[in-house]
N, C-alpha and C positions, 0 to 999 in steps of 0.2 A: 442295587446293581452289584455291589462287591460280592454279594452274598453268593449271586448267581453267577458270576468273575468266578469266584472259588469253586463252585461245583465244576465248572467247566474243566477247572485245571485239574480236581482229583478223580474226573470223570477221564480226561485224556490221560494223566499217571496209570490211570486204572489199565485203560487201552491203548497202549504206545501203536498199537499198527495201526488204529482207528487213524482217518485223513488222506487223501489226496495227494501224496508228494506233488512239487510243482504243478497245481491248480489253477496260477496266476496264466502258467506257459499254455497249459492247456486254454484256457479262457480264449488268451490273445490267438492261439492255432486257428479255434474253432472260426473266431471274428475274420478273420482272413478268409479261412474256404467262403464262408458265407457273401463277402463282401465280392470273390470272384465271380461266386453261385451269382449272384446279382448285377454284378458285369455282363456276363454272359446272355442273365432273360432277359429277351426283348419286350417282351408282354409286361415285366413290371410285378406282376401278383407272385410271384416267385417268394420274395421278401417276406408277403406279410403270411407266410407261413410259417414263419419262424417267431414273428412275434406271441407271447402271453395274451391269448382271448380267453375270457372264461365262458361263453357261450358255447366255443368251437370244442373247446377242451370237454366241456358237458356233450358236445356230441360224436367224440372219441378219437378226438386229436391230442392227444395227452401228453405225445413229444413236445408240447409248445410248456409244458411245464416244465422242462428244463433248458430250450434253446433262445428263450428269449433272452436271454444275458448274450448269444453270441451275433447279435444284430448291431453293425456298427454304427456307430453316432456320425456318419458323416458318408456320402458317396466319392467327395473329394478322395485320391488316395493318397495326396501330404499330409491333409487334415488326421487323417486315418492311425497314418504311419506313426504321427507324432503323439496321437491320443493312445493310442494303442502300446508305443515306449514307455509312458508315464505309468498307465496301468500296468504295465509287468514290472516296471522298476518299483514301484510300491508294491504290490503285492508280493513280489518273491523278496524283498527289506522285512514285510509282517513276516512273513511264513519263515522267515528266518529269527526273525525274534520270535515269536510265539511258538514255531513248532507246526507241522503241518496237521495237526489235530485241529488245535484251537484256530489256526486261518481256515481249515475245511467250516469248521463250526460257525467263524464268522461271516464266511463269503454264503454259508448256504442259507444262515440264519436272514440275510438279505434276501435273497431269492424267497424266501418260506414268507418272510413277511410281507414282502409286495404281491404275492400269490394272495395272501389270507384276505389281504386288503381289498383284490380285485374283485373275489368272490365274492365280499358282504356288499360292493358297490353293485356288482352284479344282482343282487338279492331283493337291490333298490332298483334298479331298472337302468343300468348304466354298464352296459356291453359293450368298454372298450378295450382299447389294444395296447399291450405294454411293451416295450424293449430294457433292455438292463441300465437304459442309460445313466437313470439317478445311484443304480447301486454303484456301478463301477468308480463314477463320480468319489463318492462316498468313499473309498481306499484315501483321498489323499486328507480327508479330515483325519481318520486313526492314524497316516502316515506322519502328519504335522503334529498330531499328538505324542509322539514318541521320538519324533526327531524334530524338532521345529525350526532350528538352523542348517537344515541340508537346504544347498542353494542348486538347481535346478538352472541351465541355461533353455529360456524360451527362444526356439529356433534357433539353438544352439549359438544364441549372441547375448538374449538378455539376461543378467545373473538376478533368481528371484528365488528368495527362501521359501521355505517349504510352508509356512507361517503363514506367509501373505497370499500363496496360491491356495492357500486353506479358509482365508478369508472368503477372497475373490469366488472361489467355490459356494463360499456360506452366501451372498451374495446371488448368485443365479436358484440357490435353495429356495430363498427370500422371495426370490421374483416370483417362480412358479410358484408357490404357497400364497402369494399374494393375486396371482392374475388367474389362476386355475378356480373353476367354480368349486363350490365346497366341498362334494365328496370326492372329487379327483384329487386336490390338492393332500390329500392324505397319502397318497403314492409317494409324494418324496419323501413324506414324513418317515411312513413305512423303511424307508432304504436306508437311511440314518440309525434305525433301530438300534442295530447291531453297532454300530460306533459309541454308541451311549453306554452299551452294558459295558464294551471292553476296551474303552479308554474314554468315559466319562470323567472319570477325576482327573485324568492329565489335560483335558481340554479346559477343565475347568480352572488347572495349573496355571494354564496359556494367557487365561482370561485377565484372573488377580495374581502375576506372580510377583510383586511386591507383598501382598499379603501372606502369600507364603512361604517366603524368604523369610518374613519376620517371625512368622509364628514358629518355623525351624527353630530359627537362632534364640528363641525366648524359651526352650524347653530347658527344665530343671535334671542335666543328666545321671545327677548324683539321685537326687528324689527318685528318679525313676528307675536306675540301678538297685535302689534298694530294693521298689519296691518288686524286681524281678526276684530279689533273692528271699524275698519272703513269700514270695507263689512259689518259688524252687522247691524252699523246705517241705511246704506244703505237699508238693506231690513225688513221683519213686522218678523223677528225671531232673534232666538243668537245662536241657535246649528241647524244643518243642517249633516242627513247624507249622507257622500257622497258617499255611492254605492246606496241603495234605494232614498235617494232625501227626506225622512219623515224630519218634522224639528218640533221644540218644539211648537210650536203656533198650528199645525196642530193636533199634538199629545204630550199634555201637560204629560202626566201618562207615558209618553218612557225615559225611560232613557240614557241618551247620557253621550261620555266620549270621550279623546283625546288619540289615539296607541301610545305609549312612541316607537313602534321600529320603527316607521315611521319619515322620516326626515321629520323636522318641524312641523307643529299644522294641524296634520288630524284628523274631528270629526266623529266619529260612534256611531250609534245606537246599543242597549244593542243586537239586533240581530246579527251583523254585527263586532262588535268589535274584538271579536277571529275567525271570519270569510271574509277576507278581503285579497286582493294583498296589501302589505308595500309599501308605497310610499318612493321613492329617492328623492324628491322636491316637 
């Protein structure tokens, strides 16, 4: 997973206009028209043209492969309003920490994967209907992963960290994956995908972070100091970043620094620094 973390960040370095500016806004717009569109028909069949079918898509409705994320999870328009807040406030929090390359990358890499999923269930005789509900879901586990004490008022009364509604999330994941017959229950799994490759180690932070508080404060800073400066000698530089590979000799005006939340001496470039997978060793 880091390995593929990494490509993604020298692949957006590579193409800074590659991405979606505000993608989260755009999401939440679409959800709206759609939920008026639905208001409006009386008939009802309106909606499930918007959902992901792979039969229908096989027979040349192919907008359903990108409109199924903007299907709201609710006909209520409180329920809506409030589901709809959450998902923009996480999404435009990512797309501000990572960049709107890699939030384009993450939010589609969802979509791509619940698409893949539908088609091989399809493949098996199981022609059913998707809406984005588990993807969007999904924003507040990477959100809890990177900030896990932002506290959130439920109905703007109750104060609930970012942490525990990331449970509570993990929690309705559970359900489905446990009551959904077998080859459906991989749809949620599907939506998660993407949370795994680009903030699996901070989840897993979340889980034992007693364990890695300790293993931090048990690193040998001297031991490992050296042994930076005898790879230094070793090669024609002294800082080296280690997601893009730029190092000071190549690009003297870059400024590089060492991540204090990484164990041991990992070096980043000024691009890279607050954007990066924490190393455990």
């Amino acid at each position: 997973m880091r390995k593929l973390n990494n490509a993604i960040s020298r692949f957006c370095y590579r193409h800074p206009r590659f991405g979606i500016p505000h993608l989260m806004a755009v999401v939440t717009a679409a959800n709206v028209v759609v939920w008026l569109l639905m208001v409006m028909d009386t008939t009802g069949t309106l909606a499930t043209a918007f959902y992901f079918n792979p039969g229908r898509v096989l027979q040349g409705q192919i907008w359903r492969l990108v409109t199924f994320p903007f299907v709201p999870d609710t006909s209520s328009p409180i329920f809506m309003i409030l589901a709809l807040y959450f998902y923009y406030f996480q999404g435009t929090a990512l797309e501000r920490h990572w960049g709107s390359g890699p939030f384009t990358i993450f939010y589609l890499g969802g979509m791509l994967a619940t698409v893949a999923v539908g088609f091989v269930l399809y493949a098996f005789g199981y022609n059913a209907s998707y809406s984005g509900t588990y993807l969007n879901l999904s924003l507040i586990f990477a959100f809890a992963a990177l900030y896990p004490d932002t506290v959130f008022l439920i109905c703007f009364i109750l104060p609930v960290k970012a942490k525990w509604l990331a449970l509570l999330d993990a929690v309705v994941y559970a359900f489905a994956v446990v009551t959904l017959p077998f080859p459906l229950k991989l749809i949620p799994l599907a939506a998660v995908a993407n949370v795994l490759v680009f903030c699996g180690e901070d989840l897993l932070a979340m889980i034992r972070p007693y364990r890695k508080v300790h293993s931090r404060s048990s690193v040998n800073f001297r031991k490992e100091a050296a042994r930076i400066r005898r790879e230094q000698k070793a090669q024609n530089y002294t800082r080296k970043c280690e997601v893009c590979g730029r190092t000071d000799t190549d690009y003297p005006d870059l400024e590089f620094r060492y991540c204090s939340q990484c164990q041991g001496y990992h070096c980043f470039c000024q691009d890279h620094i607050n954007n990066h997978q924490h190393r455990d060793k």
